[in-house]
C-alpha positions, 0 to 999 in steps of 0.5 A: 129378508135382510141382507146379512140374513140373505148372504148367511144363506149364500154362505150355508148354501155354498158350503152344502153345494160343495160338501156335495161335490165332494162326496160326488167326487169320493165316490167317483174316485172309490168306485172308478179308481180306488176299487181297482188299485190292487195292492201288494202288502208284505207283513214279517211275523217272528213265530217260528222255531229258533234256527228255522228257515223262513216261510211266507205265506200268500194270504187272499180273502174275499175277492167276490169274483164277477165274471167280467172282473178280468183285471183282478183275474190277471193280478191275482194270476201273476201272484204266482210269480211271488212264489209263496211256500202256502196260500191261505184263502179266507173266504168270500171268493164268489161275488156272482152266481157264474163267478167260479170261471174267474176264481179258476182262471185267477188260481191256475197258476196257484197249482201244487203250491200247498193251500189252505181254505175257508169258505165265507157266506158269500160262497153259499149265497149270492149277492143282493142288494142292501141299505148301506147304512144298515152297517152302521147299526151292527153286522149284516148276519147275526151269526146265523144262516140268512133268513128265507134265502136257499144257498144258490151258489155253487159251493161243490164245484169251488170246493172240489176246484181247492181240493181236486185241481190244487190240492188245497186243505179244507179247514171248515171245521176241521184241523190239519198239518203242513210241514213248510221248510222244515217247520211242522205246523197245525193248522185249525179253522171253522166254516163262516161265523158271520152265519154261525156255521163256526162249530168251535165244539167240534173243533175242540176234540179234533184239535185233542186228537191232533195234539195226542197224535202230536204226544206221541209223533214228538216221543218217536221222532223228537218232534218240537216246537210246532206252529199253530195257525188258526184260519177263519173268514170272519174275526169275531172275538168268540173265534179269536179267542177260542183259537188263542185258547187252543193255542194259536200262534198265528191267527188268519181272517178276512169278511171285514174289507178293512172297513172298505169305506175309511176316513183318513186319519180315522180309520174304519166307520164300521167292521161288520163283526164285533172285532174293534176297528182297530184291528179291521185290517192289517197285523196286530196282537190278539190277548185273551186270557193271558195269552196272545197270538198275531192276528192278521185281518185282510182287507181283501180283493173285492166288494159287493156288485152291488157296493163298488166303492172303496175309499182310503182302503185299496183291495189288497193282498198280503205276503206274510214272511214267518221267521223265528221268534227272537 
């Protein structure tokens, strides 16, 4: 080998060795640091009534709790002390088949605050290990229930958890009502569409029900200018466009993990869902038909057990401040 052709091979060399020690480096940070740098983000959304007293919303999403995961336990306990008018809990709470001692450590400061739920697949099933690059070719699911696994978590007790100890409404597949400072709002959601457990035909008479009761509740009381806050683990664009059709105002999802593994200057390589990456994380507008509502798409609290690393996307949760519409 000449000597040119011998020091060009140093060169590649030396530059493989460092591209690796990089990536070394990366993941040591994502999964020792990064992944336990808890963030608080805040958000101001102008849906509300004109003259309407402000209303923030405490909004959490896939913690996929461990049992030894004490540290997130702790942060989201003291959550409590932003003293929110609503939480809205988007699902994946459970990480681990005894996770829920966590989540109820985590929300026992949250009780007689008005909460709103969503369950994600990861509170049916439990985690288990996956080729990573398997993301890159599509989403994990293709919207229905996984193949030859039996729900092994305990979806009863969490639920009862939301509802007996905190007093939290169920919207899986369901509608309800809140009235938070004054403003009556309509909220709306589906069980996980990753899974295709989403029944958007269901939905569609009980929302038609609702606006009826609304019809007439409005010619009795003059009741006007109500919220629409649509709630769903996973943001596939058939979802977010349902809910814009039925009138959504605000819409709240969670399931992507912001991309969990970003590029800075990039962004998200892959959203799990067919939402585009641009809108993996954060506040944005949602258009459809002529129509748009405020998305906001948490990157939530946690990762897989058996994929802890997250880089340039740090576990977060969000205090969203409704105010009126200018």
């Amino acid at each position: 080998m000449s000597g040119s052709a011998s020091r060009a091979t140093g060169r590649v060399g030396v530059a493989f060795g460092a591209l690796a020690l990089a990536g070394t480096a990366a993941f040591a940070w994502g999964s020792l640091v990064e992944r336990k740098q808890f963030t608080l983000r805040e958000e101001t959304v102008p849906v509300l009534p004109k003259g309407a007293a402000s209303v923030t919303i405490l909004h959490l999403s896939d913690l996929h709790m461990a049992p030894w995961q004490r540290d997130k336990q702790a942060w989201v306990r003291e959550l409590a002390q932003l003293k929110p008018d609503l939480i809205v809990d988007t699902g994946d709470n459970l990480g681990h088949e005894d996770g829920i001692p966590g989540i109820e450590r985590a929300f026992a400061e949250f009780g007689g605050v008005p909460g709103l739920y969503v369950n994600g697949s990861n509170d049916y099933y439990g985690p288990m290990h996956k080729n990573w690059l398997r993301y890159f070719t599509g989403p994990s699911s293709n919207g229905s229930a996984p193949k030859k696994r039996m729900r092994n978590l305990d979806t009863a007790r969490l639920e009862s958890f939301f509802r007996d100890a905190l007093g939290w409404q169920s919207l899986n597949n369901a509608v309800g009502t809140v009235t938070l400072n004054g403003t009556t709002f309509n909220v709306f959601g589906v069980d996980d569409p990753h899974i295709g457990a989403d029944r958007l035909d269901l939905l569609t008479g009980l929302l038609d029900a609702q606006q009826d009761d609304d019809s007439l509740a409005s010619t009795a009381s003059g009741l006007k200018n109500v919220v629409h806050i649509g709630v769903a683990h996973a943001p596939y664009q058939r979802v977010l466009n349902s809910f814009v059709n039925h009138g959504a105002d605000l819409i709240l999802a969670g399931h992507t993990h912001g991309g969990q593994v970003c590029v800075p200057g990039f962004g998200a390589l892959v959203t799990n869902c067919d939402i585009p990456r641009k809108q993996v994380k954060g506040l944005s507008l949602w258009r459809h038909a002529l129509r748009s509502a405020f998305l906001h798409v948490s990157a939530g609290l946690g990762t897989s057990i058996y994929a802890p690393v997250r880089f340039a996307c740090r576990p977060e949760a969000t205090l969203l401040t409704l105010v009126a519409r200018a």
